[in-house]
LOLUMNU-493725 format. One record per residue: residue number from 1; x, y, z of N, C-alpha, C, O in turn; residue in three letters. Coordinates in steps of 0.2 Angstrom, whole numbers, plus 5000, padded with zeros to 4 digits. Example, Ala and Ser with C-alpha at 12.3 -4.5 7.8 and 13.67 -1.06 7.14 Angstrom:
! residues 2
(1,(5066,4972,5039),(5062,4978,5039),(5066,4984,5039),(5071,4983,5042),'ALA')
(2,(5064,4989,5035),(5068,4995,5036),(5064,5000,5039),(5067,5006,5040),'SER')
END
This chain:
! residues 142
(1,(5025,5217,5034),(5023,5217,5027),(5027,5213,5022),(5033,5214,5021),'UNK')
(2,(5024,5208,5020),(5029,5205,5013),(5029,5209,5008),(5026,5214,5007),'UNK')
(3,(5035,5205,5004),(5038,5210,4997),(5036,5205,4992),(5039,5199,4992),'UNK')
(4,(5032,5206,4987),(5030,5200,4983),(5034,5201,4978),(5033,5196,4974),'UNK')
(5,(5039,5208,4975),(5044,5208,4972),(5048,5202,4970),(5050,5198,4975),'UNK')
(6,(5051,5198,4964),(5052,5193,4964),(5060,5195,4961),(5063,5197,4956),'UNK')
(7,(5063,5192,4967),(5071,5197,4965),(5075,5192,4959),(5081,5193,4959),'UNK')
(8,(5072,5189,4955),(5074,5183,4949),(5072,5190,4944),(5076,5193,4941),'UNK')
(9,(5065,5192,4944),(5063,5195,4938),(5065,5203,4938),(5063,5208,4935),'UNK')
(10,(5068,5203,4944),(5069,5212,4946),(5078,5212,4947),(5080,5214,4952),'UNK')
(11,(5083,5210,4942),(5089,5210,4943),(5092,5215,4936),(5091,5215,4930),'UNK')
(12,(5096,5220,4942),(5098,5225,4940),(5105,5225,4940),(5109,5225,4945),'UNK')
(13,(5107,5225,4933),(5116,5223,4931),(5118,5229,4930),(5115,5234,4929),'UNK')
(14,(5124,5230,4931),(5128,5239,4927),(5134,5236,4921),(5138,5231,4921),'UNK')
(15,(5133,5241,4919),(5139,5240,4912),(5145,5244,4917),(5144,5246,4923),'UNK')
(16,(5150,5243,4914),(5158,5247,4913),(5159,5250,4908),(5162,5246,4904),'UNK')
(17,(5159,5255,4905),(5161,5259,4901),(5158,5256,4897),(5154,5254,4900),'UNK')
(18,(5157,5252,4889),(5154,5249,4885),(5153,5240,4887),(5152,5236,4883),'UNK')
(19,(5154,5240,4891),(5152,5231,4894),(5148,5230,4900),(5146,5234,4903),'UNK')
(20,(5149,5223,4900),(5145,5223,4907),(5149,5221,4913),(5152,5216,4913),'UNK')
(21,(5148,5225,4918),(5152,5223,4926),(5149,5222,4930),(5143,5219,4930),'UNK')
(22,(5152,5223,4936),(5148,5221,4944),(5145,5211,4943),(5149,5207,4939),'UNK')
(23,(5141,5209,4945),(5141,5202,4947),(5140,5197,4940),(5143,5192,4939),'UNK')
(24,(5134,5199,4935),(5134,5197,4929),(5139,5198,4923),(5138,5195,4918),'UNK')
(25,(5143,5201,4925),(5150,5203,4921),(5154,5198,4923),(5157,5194,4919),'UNK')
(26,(5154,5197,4931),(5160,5192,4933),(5158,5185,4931),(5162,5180,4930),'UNK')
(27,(5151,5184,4932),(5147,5178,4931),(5151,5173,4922),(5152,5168,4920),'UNK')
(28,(5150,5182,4919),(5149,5179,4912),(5159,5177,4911),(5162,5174,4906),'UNK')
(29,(5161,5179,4915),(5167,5179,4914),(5171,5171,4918),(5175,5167,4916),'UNK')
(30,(5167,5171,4924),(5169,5163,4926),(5165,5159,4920),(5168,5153,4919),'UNK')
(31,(5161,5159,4917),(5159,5154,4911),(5163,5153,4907),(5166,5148,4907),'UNK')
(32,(5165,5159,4902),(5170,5157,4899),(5176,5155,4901),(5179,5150,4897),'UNK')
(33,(5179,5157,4906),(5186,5156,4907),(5185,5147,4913),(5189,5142,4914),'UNK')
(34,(5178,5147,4914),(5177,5139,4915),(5177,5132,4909),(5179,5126,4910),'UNK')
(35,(5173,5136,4903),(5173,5132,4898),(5177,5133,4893),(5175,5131,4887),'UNK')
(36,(5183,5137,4895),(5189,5136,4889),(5188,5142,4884),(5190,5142,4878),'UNK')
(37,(5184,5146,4886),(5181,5150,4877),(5190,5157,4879),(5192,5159,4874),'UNK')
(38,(5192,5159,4884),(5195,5163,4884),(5200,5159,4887),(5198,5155,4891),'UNK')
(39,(5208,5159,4887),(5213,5159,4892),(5219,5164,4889),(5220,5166,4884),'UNK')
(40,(5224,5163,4897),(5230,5166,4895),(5234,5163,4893),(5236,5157,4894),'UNK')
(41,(5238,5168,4888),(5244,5166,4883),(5249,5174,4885),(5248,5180,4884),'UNK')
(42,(5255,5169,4890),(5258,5175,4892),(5254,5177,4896),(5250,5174,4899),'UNK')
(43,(5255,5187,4895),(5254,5189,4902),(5245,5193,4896),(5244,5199,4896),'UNK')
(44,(5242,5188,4892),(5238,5191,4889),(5232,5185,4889),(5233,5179,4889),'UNK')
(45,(5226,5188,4888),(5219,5183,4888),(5220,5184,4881),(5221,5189,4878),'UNK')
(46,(5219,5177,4877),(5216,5177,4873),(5208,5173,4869),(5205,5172,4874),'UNK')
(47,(5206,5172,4865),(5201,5170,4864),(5203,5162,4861),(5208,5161,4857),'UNK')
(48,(5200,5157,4862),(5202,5148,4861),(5198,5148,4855),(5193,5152,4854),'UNK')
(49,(5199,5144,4851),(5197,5141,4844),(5190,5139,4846),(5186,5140,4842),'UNK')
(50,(5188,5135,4851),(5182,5136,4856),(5178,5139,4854),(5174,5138,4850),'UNK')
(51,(5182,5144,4860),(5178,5153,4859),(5175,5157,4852),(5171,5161,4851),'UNK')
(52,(5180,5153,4847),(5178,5157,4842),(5170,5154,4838),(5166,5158,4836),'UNK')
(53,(5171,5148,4838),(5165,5144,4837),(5160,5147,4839),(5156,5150,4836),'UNK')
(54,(5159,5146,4848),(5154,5148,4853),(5154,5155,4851),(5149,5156,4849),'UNK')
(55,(5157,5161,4850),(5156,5168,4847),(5151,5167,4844),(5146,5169,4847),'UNK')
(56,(5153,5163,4836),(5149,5162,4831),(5141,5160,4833),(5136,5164,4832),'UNK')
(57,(5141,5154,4836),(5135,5153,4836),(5131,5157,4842),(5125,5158,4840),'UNK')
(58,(5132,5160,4847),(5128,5165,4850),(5126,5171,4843),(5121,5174,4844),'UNK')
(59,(5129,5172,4839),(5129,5179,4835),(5134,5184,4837),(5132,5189,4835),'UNK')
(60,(5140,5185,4840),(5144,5191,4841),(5146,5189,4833),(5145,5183,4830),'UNK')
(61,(5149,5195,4830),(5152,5196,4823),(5161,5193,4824),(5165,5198,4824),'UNK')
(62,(5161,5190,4824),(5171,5187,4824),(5173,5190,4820),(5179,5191,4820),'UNK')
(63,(5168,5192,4816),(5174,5193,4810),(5178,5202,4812),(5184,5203,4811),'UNK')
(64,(5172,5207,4815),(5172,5211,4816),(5177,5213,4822),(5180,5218,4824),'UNK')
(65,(5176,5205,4826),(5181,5205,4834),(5189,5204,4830),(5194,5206,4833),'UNK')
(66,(5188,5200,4825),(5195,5197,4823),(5202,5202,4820),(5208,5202,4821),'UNK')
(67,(5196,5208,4816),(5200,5213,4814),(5200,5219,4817),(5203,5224,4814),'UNK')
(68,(5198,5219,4823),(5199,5228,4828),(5205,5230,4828),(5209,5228,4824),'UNK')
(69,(5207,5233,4830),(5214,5237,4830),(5214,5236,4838),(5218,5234,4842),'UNK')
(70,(5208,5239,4840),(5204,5238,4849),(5209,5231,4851),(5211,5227,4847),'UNK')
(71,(5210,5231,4857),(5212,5225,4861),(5206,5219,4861),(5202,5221,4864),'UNK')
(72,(5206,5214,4859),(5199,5209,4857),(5200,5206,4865),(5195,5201,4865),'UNK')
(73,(5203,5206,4871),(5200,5201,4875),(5204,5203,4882),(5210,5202,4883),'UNK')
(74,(5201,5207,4885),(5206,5208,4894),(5200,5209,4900),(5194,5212,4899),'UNK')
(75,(5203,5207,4903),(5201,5207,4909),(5201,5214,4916),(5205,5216,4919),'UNK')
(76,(5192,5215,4915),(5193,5223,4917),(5190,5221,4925),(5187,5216,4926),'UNK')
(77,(5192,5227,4929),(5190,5229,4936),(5183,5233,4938),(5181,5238,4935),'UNK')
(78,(5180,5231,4942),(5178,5238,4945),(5174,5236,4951),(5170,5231,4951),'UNK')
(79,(5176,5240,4954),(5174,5241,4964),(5167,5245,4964),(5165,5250,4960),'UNK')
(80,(5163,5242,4969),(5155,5244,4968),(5156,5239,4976),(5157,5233,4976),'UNK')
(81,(5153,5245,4982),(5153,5246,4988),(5157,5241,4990),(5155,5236,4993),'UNK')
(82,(5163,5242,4990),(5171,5239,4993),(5173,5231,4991),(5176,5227,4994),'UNK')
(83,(5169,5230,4983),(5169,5224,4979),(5173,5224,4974),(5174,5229,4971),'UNK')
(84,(5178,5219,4974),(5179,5221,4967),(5179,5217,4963),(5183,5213,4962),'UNK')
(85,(5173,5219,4957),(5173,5213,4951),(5177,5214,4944),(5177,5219,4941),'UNK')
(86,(5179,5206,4945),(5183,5204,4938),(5177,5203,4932),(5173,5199,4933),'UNK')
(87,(5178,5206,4927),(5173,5203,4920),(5178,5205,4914),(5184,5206,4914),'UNK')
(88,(5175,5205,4910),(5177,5202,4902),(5176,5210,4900),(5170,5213,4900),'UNK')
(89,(5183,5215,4898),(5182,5219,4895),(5184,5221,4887),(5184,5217,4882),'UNK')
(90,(5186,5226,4887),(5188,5225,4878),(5184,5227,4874),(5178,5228,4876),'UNK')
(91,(5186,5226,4868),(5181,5222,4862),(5175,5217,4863),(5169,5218,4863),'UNK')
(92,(5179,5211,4865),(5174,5206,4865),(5167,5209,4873),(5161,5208,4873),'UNK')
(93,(5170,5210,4877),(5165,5212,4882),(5159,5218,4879),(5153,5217,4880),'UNK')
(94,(5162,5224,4874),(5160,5227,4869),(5152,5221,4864),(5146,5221,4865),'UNK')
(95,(5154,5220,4862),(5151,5215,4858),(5146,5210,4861),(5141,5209,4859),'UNK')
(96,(5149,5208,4864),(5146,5202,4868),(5140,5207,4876),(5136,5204,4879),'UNK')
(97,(5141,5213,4876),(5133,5216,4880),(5130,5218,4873),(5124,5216,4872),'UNK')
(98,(5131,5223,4867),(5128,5224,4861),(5123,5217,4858),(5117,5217,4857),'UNK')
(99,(5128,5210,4860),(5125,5206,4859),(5116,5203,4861),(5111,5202,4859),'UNK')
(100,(5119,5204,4868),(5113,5201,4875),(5109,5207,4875),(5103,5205,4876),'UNK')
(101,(5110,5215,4873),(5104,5217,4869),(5101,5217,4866),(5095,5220,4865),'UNK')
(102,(5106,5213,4859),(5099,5213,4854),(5095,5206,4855),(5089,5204,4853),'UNK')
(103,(5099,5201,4860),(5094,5194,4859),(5088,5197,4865),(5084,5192,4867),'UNK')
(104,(5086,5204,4868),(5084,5205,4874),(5086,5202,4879),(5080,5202,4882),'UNK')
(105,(5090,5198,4882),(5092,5194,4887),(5093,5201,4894),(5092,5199,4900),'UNK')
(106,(5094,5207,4892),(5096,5214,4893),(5094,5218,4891),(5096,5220,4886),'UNK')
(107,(5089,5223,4895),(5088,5231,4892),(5088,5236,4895),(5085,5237,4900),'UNK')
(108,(5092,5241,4893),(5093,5246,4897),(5092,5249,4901),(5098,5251,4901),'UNK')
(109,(5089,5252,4905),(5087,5258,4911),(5091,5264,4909),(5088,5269,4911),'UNK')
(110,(5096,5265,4907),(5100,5272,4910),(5108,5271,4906),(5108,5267,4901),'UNK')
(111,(5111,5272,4907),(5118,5276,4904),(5123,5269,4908),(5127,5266,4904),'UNK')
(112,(5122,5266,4915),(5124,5263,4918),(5121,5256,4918),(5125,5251,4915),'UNK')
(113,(5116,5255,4920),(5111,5252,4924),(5107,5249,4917),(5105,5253,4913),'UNK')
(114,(5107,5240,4915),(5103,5236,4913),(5098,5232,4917),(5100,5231,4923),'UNK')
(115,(5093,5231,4915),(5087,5224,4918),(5090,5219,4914),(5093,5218,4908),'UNK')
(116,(5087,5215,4920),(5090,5205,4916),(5084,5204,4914),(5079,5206,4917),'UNK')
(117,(5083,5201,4908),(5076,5200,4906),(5072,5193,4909),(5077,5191,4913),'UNK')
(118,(5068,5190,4909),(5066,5183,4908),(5069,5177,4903),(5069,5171,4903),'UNK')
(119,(5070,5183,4897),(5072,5176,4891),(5081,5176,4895),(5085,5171,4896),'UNK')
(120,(5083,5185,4896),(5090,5182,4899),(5092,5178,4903),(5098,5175,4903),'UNK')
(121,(5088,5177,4909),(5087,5175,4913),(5088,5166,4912),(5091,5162,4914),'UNK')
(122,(5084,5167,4906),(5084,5158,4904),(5088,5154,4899),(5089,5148,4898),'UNK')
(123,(5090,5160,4896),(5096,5161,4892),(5102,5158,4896),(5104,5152,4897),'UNK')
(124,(5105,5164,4899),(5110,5162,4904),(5111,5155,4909),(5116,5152,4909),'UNK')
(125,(5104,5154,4913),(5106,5147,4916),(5104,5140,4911),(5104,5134,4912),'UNK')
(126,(5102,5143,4905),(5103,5135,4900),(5112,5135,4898),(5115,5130,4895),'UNK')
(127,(5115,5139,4899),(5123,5140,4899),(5126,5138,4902),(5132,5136,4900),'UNK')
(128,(5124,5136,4911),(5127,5134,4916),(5127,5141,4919),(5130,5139,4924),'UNK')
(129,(5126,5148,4920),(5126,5152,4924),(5119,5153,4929),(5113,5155,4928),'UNK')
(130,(5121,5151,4934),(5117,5151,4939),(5113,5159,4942),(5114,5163,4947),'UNK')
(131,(5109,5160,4938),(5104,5167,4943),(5104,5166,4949),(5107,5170,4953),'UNK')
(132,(5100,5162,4952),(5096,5160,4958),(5102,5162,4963),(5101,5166,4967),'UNK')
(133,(5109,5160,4962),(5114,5161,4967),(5116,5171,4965),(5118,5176,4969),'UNK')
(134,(5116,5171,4959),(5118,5178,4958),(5111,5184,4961),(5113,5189,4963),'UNK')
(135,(5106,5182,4962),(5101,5186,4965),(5103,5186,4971),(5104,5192,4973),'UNK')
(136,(5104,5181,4974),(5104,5178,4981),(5112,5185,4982),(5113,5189,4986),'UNK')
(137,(5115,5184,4978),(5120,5188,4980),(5120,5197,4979),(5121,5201,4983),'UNK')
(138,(5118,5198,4973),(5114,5205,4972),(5110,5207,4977),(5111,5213,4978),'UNK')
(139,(5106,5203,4981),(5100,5207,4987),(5106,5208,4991),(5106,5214,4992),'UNK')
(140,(5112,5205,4993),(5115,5206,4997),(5118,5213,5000),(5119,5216,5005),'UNK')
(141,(5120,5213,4991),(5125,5219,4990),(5121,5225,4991),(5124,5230,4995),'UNK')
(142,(5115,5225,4988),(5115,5233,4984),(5108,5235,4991),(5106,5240,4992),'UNK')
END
């Protein structure tokens, strides 16, 4: 029997404590640290004048990232079935999932567990991130 399931329109992301982790946390995180928006200064990530622009115009609040007391930009772990993904935690990982669910790119299911939406989905690869490889990788895993 086929599965007429379309694993593009059925991709289930999980947060890390207030951000997002596992493959679309990592994804979002080789983006930026591909296009300059994040690097390291010392033994610390920080955010590039770039990045603060590109903040702006997706809508995270900088101004609110600028002044936290919170750490604004590092680089968090986490293992999910003998994996282990790097993504964007902090503040800015804070902000920037807050973000992706108000533009609905992202809606929740649960405590842990988000849906990728259609608009995220097209959101995302008008950015240069690749869904189509990140499902292809998600069937694998889970």
């Amino acid at each position: 029997m086929m599965n007429n399931i379309d694993p593009i329109k059925n991709i289930t992301v999980t947060s890390c404590n207030d951000h997002l982790g596992g493959l679309l946390g990592e994804a979002i995180l080789k983006f930026f640290l591909k296009e300059n928006l994040i690097k390291m200064n010392g033994n610390d990530f920080i955010v590039t004048e770039k990045g603060w622009d590109e903040l702006e115009i997706i809508g995270i609040n900088v101004d609110k990232l600028r002044s936290t007391k919170r750490k604004k930009v590092n680089i968090c772990f986490e293992s999910k079935h003998g994996i282990l993904y790097e993504h964007l935690g902090s503040h800015l990982g804070s902000l920037l999932m807050e973000r992706l669910i108000d533009l609905e790119w992202i809606k929740k299911i649960d405590e842990k567990k988000l849906q990728l939406t259609e608009k995220g989905r097209s959101g995302l690869e008008s950015m240069g991130i690749k869904i189509k490889k990140f499902s292809k990788k998600q069937k694998n895993i889970i």
